[in-house]
N, CA, C and O atoms as a GROMACS GRO file, in nm:
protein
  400
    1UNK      N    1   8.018 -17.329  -2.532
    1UNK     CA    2   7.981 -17.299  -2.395
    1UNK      C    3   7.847 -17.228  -2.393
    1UNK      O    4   7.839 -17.131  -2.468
    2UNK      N    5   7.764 -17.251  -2.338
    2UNK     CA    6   7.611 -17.215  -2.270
    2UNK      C    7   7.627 -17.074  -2.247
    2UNK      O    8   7.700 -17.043  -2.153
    3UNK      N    9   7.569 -16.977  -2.318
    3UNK     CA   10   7.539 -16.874  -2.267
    3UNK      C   11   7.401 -16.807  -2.196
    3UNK      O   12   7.316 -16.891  -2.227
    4UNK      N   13   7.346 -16.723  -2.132
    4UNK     CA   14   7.245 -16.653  -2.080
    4UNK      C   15   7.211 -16.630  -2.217
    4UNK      O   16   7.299 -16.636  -2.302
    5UNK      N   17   7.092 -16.603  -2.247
    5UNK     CA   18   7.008 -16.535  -2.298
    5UNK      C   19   6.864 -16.537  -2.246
    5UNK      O   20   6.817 -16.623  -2.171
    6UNK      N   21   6.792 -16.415  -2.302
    6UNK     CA   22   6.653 -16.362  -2.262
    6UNK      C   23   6.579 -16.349  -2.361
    6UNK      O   24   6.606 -16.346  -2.481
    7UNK      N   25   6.461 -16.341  -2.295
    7UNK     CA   26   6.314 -16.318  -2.386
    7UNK      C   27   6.287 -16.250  -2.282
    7UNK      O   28   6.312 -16.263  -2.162
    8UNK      N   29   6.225 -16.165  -2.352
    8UNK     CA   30   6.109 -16.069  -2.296
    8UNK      C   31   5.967 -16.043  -2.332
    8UNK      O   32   5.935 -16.014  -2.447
    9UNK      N   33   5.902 -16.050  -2.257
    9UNK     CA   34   5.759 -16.103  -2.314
    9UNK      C   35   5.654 -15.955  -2.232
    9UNK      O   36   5.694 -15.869  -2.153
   10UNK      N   37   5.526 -15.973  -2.289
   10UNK     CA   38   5.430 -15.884  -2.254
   10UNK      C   39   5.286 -15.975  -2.230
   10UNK      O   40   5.214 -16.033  -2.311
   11UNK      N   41   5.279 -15.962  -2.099
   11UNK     CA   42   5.150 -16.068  -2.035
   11UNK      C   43   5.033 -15.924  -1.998
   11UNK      O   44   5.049 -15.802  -1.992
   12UNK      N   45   4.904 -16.027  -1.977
   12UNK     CA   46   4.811 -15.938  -1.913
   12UNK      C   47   4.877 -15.896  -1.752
   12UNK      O   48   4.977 -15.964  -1.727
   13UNK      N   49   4.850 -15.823  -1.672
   13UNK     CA   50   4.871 -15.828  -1.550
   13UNK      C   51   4.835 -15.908  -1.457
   13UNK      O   52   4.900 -15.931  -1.355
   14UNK      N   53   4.709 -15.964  -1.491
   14UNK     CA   54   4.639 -16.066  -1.379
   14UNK      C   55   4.685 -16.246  -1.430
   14UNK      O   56   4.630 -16.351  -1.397
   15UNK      N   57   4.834 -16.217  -1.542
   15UNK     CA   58   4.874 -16.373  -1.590
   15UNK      C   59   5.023 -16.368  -1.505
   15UNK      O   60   5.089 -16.471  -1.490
   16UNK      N   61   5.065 -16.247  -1.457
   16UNK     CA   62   5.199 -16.248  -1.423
   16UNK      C   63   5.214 -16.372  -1.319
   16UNK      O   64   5.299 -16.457  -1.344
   17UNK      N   65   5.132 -16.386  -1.203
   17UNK     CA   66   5.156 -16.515  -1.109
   17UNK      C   67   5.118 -16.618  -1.167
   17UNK      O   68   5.133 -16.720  -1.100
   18UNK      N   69   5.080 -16.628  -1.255
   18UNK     CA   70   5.028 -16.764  -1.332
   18UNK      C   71   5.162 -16.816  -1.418
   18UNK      O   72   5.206 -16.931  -1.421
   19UNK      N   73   5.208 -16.710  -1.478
   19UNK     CA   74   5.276 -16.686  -1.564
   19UNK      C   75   5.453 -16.742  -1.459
   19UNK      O   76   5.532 -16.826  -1.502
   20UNK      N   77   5.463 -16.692  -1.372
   20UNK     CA   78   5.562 -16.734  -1.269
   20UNK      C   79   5.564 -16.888  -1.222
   20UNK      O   80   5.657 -16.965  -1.247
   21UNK      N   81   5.457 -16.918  -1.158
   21UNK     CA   82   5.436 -17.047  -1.166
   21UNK      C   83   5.427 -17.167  -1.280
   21UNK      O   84   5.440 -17.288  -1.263
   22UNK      N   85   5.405 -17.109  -1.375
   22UNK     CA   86   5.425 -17.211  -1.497
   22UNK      C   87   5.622 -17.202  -1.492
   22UNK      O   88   5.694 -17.301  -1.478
   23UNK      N   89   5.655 -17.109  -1.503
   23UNK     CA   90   5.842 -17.117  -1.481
   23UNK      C   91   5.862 -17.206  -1.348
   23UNK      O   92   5.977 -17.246  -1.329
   24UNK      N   93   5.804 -17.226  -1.293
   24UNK     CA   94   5.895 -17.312  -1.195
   24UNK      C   95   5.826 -17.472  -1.201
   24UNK      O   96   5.873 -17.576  -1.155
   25UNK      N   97   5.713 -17.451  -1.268
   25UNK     CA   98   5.687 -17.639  -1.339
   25UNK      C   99   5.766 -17.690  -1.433
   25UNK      O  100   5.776 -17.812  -1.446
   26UNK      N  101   5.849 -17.582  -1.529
   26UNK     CA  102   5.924 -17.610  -1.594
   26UNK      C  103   6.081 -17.584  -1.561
   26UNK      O  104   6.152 -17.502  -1.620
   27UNK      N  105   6.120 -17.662  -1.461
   27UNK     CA  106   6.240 -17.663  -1.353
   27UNK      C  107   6.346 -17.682  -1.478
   27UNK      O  108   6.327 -17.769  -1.563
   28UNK      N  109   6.433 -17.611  -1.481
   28UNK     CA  110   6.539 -17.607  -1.534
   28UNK      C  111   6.557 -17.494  -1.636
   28UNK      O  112   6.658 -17.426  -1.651
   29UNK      N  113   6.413 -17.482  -1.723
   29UNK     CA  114   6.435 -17.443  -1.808
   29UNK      C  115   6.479 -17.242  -1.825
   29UNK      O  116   6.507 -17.170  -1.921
   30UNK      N  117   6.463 -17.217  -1.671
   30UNK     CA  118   6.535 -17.107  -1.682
   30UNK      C  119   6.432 -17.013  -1.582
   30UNK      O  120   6.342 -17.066  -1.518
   31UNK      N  121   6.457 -16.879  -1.580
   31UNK     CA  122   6.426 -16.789  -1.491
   31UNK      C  123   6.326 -16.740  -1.483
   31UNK      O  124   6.263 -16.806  -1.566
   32UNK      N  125   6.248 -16.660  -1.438
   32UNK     CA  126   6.152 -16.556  -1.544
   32UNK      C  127   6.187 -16.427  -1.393
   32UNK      O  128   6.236 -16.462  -1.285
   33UNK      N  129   6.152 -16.307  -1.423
   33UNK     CA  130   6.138 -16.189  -1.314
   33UNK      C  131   6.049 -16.155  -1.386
   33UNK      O  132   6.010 -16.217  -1.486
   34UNK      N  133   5.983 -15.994  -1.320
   34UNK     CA  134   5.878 -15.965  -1.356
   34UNK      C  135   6.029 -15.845  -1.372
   34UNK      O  136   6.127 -15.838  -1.298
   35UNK      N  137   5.989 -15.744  -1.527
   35UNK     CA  138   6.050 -15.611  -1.511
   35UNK      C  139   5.972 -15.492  -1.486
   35UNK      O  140   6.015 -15.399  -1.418
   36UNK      N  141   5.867 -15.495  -1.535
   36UNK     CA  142   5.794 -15.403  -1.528
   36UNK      C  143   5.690 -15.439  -1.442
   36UNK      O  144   5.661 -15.330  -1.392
   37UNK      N  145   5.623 -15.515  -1.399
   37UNK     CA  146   5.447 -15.538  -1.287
   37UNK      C  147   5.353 -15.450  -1.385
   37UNK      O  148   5.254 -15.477  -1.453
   38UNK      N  149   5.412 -15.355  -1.366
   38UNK     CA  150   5.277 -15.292  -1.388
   38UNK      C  151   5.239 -15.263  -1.548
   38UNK      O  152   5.148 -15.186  -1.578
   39UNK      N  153   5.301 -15.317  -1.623
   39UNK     CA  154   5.248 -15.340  -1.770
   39UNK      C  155   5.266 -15.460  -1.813
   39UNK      O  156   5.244 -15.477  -1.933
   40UNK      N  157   5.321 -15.609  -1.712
   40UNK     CA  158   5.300 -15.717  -1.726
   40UNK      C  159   5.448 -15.730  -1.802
   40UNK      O  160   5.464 -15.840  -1.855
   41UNK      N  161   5.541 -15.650  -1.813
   41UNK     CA  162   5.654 -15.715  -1.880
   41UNK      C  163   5.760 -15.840  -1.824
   41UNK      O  164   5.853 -15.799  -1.755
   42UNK      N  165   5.755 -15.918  -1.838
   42UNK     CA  166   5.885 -16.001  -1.791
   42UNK      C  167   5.989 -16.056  -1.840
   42UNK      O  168   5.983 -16.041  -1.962
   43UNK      N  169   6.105 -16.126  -1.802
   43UNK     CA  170   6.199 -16.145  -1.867
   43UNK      C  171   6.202 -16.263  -1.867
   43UNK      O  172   6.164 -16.295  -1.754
   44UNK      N  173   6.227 -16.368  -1.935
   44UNK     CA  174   6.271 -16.561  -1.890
   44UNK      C  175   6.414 -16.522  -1.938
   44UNK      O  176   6.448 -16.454  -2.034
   45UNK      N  177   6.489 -16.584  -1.840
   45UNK     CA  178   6.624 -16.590  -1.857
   45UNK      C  179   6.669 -16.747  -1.844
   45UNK      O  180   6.640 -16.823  -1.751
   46UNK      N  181   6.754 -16.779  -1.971
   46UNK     CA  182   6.752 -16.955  -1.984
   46UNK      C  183   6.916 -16.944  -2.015
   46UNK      O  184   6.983 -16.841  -2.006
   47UNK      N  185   6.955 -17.056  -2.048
   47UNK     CA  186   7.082 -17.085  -2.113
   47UNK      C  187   7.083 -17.109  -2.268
   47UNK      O  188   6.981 -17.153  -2.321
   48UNK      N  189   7.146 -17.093  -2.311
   48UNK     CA  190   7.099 -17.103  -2.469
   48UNK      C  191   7.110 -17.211  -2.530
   48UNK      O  192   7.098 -17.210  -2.653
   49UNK      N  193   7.133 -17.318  -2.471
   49UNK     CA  194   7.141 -17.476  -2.505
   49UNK      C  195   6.956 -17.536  -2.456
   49UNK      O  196   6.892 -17.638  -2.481
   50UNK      N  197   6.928 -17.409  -2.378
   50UNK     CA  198   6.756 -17.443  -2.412
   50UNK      C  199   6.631 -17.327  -2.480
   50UNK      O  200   6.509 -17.319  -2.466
   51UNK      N  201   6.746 -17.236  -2.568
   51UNK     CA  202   6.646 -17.160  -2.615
   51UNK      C  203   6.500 -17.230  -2.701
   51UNK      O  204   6.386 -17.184  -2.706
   52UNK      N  205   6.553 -17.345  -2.757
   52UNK     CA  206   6.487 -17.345  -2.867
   52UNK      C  207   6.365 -17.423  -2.772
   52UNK      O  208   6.257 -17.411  -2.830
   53UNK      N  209   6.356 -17.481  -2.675
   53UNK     CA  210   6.260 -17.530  -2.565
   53UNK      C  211   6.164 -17.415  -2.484
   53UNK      O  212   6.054 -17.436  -2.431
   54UNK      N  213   6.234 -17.294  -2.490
   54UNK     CA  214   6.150 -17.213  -2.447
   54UNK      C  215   6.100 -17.104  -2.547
   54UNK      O  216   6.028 -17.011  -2.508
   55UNK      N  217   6.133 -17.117  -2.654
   55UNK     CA  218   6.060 -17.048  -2.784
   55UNK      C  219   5.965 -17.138  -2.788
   55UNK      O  220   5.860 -17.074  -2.790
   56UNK      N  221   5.950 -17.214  -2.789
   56UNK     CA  222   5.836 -17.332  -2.785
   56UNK      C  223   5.756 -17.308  -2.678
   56UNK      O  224   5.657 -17.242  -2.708
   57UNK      N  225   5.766 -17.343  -2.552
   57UNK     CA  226   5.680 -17.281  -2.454
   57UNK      C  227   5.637 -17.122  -2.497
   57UNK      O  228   5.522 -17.084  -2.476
   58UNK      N  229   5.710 -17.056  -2.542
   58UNK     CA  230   5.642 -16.911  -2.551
   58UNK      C  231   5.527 -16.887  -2.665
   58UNK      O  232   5.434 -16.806  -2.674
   59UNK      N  233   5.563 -16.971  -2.731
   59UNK     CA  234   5.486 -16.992  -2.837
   59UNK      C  235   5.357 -17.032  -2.802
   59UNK      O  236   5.257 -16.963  -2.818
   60UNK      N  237   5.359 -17.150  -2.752
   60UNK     CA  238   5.239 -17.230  -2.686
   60UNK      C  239   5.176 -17.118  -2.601
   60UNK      O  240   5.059 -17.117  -2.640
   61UNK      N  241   5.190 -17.022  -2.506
   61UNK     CA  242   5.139 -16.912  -2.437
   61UNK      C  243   5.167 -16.830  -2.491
   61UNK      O  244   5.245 -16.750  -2.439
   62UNK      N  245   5.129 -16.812  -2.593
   62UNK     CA  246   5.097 -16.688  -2.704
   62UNK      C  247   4.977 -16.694  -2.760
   62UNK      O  248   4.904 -16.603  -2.799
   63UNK      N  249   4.961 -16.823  -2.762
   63UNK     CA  250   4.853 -16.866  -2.849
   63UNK      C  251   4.715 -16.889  -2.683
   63UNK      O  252   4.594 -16.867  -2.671
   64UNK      N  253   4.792 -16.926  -2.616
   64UNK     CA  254   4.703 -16.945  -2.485
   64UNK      C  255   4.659 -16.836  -2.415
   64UNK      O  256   4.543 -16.825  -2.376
   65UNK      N  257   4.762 -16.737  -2.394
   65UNK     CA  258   4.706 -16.644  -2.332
   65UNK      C  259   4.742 -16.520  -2.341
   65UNK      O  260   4.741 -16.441  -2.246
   66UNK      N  261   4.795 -16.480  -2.519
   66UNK     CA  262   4.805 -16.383  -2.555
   66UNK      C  263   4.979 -16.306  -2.502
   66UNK      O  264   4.985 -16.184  -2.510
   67UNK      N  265   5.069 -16.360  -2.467
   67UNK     CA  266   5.162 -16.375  -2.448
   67UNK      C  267   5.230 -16.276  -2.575
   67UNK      O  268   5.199 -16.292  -2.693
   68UNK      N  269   5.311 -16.186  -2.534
   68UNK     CA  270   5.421 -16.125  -2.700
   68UNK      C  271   5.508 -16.138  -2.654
   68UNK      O  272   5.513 -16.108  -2.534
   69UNK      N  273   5.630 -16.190  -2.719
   69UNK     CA  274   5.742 -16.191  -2.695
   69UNK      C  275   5.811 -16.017  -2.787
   69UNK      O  276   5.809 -15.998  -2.909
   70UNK      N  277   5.856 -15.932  -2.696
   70UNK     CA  278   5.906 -15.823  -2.762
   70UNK      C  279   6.036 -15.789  -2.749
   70UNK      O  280   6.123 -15.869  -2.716
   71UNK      N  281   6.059 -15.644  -2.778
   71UNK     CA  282   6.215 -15.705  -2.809
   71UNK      C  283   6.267 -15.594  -2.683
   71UNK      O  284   6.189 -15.508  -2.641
   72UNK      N  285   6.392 -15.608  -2.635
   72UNK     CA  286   6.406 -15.550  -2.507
   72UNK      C  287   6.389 -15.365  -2.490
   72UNK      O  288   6.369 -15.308  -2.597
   73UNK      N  289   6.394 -15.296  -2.395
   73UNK     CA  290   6.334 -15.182  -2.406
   73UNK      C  291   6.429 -15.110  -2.406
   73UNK      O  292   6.488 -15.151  -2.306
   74UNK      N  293   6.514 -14.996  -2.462
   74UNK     CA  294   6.636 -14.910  -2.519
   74UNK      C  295   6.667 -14.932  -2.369
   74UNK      O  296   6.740 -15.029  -2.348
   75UNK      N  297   6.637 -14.878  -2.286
   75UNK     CA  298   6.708 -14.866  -2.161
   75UNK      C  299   6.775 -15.001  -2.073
   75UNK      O  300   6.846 -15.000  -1.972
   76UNK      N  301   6.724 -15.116  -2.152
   76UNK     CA  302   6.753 -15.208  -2.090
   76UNK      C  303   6.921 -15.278  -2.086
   76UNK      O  304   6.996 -15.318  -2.176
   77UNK      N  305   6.934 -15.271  -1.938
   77UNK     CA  306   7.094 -15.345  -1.920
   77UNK      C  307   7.130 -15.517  -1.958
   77UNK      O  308   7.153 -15.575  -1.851
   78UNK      N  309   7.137 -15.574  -2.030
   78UNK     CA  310   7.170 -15.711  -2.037
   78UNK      C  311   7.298 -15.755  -1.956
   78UNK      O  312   7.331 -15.873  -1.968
   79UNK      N  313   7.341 -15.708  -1.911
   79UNK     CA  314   7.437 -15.747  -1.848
   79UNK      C  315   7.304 -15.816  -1.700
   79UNK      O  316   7.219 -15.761  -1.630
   80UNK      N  317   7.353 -15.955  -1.715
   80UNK     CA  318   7.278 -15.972  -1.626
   80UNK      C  319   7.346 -15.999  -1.431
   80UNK      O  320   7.290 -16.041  -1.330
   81UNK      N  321   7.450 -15.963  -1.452
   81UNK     CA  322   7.517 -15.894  -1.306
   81UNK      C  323   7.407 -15.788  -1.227
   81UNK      O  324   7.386 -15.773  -1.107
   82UNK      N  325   7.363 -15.739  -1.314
   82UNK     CA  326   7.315 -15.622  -1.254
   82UNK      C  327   7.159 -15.677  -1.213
   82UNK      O  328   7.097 -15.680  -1.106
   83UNK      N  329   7.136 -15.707  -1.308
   83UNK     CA  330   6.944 -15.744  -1.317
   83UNK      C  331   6.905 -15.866  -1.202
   83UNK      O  332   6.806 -15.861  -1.128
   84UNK      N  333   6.986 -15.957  -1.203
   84UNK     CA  334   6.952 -16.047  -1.117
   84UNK      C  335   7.037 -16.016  -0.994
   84UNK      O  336   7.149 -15.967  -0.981
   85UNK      N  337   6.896 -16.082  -0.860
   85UNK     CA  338   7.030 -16.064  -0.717
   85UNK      C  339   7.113 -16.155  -0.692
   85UNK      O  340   7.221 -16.123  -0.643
   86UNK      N  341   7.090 -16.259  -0.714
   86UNK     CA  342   7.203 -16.358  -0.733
   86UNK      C  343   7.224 -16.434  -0.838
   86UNK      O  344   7.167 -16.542  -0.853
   87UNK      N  345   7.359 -16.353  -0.975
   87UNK     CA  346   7.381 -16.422  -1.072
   87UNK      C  347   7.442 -16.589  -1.030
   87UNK      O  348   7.371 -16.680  -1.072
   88UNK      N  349   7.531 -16.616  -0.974
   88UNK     CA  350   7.629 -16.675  -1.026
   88UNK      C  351   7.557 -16.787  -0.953
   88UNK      O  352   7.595 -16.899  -0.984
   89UNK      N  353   7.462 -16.779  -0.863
   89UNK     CA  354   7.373 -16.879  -0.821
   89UNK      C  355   7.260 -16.914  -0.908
   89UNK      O  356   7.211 -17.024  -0.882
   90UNK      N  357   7.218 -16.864  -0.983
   90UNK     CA  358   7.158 -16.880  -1.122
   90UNK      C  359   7.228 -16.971  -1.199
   90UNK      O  360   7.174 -17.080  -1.220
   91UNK      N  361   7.305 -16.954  -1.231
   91UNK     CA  362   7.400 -17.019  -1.338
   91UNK      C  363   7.449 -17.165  -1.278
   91UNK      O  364   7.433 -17.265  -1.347
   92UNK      N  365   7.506 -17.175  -1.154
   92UNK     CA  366   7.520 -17.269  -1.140
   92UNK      C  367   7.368 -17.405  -1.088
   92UNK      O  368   7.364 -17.526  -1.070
   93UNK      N  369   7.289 -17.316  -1.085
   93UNK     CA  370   7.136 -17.394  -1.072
   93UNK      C  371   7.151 -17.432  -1.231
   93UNK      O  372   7.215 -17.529  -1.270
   94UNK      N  373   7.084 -17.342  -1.314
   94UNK     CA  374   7.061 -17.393  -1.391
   94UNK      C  375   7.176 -17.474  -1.504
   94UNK      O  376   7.140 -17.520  -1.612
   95UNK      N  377   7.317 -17.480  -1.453
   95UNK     CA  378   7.382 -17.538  -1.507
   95UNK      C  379   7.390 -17.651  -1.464
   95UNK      O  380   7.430 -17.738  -1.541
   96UNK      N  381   7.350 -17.692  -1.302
   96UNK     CA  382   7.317 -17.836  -1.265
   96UNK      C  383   7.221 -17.903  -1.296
   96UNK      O  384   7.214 -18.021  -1.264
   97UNK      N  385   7.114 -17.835  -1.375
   97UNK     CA  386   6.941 -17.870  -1.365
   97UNK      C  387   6.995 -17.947  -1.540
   97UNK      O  388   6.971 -18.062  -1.577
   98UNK      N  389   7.063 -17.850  -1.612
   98UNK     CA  390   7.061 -17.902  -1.726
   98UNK      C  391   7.150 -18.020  -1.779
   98UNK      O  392   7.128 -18.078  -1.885
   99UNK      N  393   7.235 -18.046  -1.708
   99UNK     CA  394   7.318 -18.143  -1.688
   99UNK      C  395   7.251 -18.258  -1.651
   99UNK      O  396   7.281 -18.365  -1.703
  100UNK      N  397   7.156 -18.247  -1.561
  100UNK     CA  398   7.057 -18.374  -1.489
  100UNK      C  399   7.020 -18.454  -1.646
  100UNK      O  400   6.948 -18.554  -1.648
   0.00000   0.00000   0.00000
């Protein structure tokens, strides 16, 4: 069964809308929020039947535009009930997108 998982990454600040819009050219492949704005942190939240598709994209914008993928910050809740405003509408998007 498909679980959530995350990456968390560290962008310039002036890539975050760039950086958003590239997530929604790549329809399915999962979420992104911004966590922090103001130090450019964000999260992509995917299913894990497409991690290895978006380690690849992260990769590719690492090399493009300096992109780090880091590792989450002590305080951070994974429970993603909490983090997103609508989980279970998440899940079933991207559980229809990946099914397509």
């Amino acid at each position: 069964m498909d679980e959530m998982v995350a990456r968390h990454v560290l962008v310039h600040t002036r890539d975050i809308a760039y950086i958003q819009f590239l997530s929604d050219a790549y329809e399915g492949l999962g979420l992104i929020r911004s966590y922090d704005p103001g130090r450019g942190h964000m999260v992509w939240m995917t299913m894990s039947s497409c991690e290895r598709e978006l380690d690849a994209l992260l990769n590719a914008l690492s090399e493009e535009f300096g992109l780090r993928v880091i590792a989450p910050p002590e305080d951070y809740d994974p429970d993603f009930e909490r983090f997103l405003d609508r989980p279970e509408k998440l899940r079933t998007k991207l559980r229809r997108d990946l099914s397509q």
